[in-house]
C-alpha positions as semicolon CSV with decimal commas, in nm:
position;residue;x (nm);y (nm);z (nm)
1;X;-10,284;5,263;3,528
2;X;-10,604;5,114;3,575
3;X;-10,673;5,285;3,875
4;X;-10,711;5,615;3,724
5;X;-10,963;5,487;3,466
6;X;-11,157;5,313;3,671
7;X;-11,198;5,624;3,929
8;X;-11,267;5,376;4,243
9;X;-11,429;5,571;4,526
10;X;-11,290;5,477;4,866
11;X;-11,508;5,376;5,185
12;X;-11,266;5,272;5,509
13;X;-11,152;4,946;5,357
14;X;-11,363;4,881;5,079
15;X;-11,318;5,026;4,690
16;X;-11,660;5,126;4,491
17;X;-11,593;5,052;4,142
18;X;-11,902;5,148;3,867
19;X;-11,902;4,923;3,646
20;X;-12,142;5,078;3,389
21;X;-11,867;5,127;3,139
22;X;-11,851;4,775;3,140
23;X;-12,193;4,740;3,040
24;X;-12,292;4,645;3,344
25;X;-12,557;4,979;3,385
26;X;-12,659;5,079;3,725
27;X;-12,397;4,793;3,887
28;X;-12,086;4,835;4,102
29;X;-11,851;4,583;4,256
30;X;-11,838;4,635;4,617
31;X;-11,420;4,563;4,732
32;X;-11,360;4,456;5,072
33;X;-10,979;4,372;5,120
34;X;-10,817;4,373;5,460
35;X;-10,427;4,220;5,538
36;X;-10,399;3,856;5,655
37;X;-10,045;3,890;5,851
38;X;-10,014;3,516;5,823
39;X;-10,041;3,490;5,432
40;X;-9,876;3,796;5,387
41;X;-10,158;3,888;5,131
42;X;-10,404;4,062;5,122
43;X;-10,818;3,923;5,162
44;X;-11,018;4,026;4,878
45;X;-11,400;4,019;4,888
46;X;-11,567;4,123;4,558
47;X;-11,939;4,222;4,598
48;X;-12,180;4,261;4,291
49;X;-12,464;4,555;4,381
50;X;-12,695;4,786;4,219
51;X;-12,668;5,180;4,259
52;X;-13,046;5,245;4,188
53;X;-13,163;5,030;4,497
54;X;-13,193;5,216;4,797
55;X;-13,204;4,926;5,064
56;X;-12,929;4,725;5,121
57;X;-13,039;4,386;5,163
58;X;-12,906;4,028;5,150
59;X;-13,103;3,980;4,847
60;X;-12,943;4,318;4,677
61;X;-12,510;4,249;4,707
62;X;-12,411;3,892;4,567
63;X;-12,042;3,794;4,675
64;X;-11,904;3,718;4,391
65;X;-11,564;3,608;4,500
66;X;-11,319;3,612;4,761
67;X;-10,962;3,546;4,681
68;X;-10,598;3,638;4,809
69;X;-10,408;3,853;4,594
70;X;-10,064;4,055;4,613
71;X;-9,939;4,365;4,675
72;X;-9,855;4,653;4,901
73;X;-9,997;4,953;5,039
74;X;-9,887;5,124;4,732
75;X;-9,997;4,893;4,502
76;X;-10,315;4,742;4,650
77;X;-10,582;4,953;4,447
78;X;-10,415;4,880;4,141
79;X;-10,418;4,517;4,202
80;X;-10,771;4,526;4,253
81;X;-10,899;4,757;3,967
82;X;-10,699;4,494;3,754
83;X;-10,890;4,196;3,937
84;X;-11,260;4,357;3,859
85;X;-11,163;4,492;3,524
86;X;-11,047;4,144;3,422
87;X;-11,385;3,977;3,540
88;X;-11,590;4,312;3,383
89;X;-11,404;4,294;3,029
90;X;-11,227;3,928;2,930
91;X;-11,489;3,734;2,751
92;X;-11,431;3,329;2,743
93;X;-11,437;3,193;2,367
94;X;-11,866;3,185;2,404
95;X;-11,823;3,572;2,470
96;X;-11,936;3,561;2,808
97;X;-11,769;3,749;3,107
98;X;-11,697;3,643;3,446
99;X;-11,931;3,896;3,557
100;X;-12,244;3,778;3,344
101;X;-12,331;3,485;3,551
102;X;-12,369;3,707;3,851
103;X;-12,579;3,941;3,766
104;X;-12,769;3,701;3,590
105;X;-12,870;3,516;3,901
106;X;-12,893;3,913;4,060
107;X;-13,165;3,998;3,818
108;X;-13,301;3,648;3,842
109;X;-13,317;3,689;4,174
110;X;-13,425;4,080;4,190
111;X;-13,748;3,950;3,950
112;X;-13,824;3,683;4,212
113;X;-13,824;3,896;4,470
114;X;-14,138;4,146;4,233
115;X;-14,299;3,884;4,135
116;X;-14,335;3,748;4,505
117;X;-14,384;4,075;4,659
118;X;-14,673;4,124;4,383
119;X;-14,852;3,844;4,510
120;X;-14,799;3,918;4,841
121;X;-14,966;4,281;4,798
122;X;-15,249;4,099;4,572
123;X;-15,332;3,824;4,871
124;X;-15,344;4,115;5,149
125;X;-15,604;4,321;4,968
């Protein structure tokens, strides 16, 4: 079961999942999921964020997705380690993951943010 090698750490509703072993160092998908009575499935919000930033931020989570998937109570966590390890590990026929875009634009983004804040602090002294 992928649940017990992915170890995800449970916050109220929402499943940490590292995704280091990925390759993804330093990165962990954020899992919101709640119950939508009228589907009869459950919400899933996937959120890309970094473990080595302190501040959480807009600029620091990216949603990556938010689908409806199956399952129960008793199978919910499974159904959702499958979800992220499928977007951490299949590769399309270029080799690239699902993942890959995302924390491109993250870094992209993250690099933006330095670059700015460097010429901020250069312009105020």
């Amino acid at each position: 079961m992928l649940k017990y090698m992915m170890k995800p750490k449970f916050s109220g509703n929402m499943l940490v999942i590292d995704l280091s072993k990925f390759g993804y160092e330093n990165y962990i998908a954020e899992c919101v999921y709640r119950f939508d009575k009228q589907k009869g499935q459950y919400a899933l919000s996937i959120w890309l964020n970094r473990r080595d930033l302190d501040d959480r931020m807009r600029l620091s989570s990216k949603n990556i997705d938010t689908q409806y998937i199956s399952g129960t109570r008793e199978t919910i966590v499974e159904n959702i380690c499958r979800v992220v390890h499928q977007a951490a590990s299949s590769a399309n026929d270029k080799g690239v993951r699902y993942l890959d875009r995302y924390v491109r634009r993250y870094e992209y983004e993250l690099a933006c943010f330095e670059r700015g804040n460097e010429l901020f602090e250069q312009e105020a002294t």
